[in-house]
C-alpha positions as CSV (number, residue, x, y, z in Angstrom):
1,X,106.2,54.8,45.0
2,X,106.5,52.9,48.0
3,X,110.3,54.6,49.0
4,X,108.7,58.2,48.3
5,X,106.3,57.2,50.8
6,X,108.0,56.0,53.5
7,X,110.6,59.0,52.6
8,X,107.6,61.4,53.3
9,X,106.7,59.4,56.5
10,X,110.7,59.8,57.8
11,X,110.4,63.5,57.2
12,X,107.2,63.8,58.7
13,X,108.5,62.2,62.1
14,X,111.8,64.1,62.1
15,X,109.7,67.4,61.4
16,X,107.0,66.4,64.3
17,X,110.0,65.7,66.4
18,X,111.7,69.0,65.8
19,X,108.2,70.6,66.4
20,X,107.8,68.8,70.0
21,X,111.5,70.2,70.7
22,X,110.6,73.5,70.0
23,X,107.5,73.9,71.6
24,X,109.4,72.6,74.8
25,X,112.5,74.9,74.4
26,X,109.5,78.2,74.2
27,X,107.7,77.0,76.9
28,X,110.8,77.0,79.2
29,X,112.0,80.8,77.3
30,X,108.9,82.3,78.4
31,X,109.3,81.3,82.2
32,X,112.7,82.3,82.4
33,X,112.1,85.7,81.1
34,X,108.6,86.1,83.2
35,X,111.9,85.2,86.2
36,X,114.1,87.5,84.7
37,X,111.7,90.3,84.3
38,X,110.6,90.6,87.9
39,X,113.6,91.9,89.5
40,X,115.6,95.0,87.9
41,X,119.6,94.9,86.9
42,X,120.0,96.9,90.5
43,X,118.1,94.3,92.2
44,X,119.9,91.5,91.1
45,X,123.1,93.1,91.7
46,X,121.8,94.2,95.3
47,X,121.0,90.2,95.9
48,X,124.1,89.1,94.5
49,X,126.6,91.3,96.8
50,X,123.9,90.2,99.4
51,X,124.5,86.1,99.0
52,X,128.4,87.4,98.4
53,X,128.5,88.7,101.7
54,X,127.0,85.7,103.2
55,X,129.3,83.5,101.8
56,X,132.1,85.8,103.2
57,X,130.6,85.5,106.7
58,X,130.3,81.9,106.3
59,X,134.2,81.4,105.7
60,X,135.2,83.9,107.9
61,X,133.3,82.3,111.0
62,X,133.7,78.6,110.4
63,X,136.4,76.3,110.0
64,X,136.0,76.4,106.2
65,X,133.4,75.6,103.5
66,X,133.4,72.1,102.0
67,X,130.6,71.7,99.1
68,X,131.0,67.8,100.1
69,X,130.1,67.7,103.3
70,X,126.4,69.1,104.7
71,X,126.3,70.2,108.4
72,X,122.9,69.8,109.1
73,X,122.5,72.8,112.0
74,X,123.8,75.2,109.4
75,X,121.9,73.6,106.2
76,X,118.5,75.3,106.0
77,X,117.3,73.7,102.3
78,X,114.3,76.6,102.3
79,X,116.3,79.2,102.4
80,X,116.0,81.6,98.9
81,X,119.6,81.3,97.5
């Protein structure tokens, strides 16, 4: 008897576990689509031509982009990206 308890305990941590894990993963679901809801398919593909274009300004009027090295007169870490 003592196997088929300690057998029930096992299960009952693995099931607790899974039950933490999911009430995690459902939390974070919701707030991404409450994010994804806010702005419509034209809006995000309005904002993503938008960054596009500032990226193409960027590498058209400095010496180049490097994603390892931060210029700190053109790094503005506030800025919505």
């Amino acid at each position: 008897m003592v196997h088929v308890t300690a057998m029930s305990n096992i299960i009952e941590l693995v099931f607790n576990g899974i039950y933490s894990m999911l009430q995690v993963f459902q939390k974070i679901q919701r707030r991404l689509d409450q994010g994804l809801r806010k702005n419509s398919p034209q809006q995000l593909e309005q904002r993503l031509a938008n960054q596009y274009q500032e990226y193409l300004h960027t590498v058209n009027t400095t010496a180049g982009v490097f994603r390892d090295t931060i210029a700190a007169k053109d790094y503005d870490p506030l800025a919505p990206r």
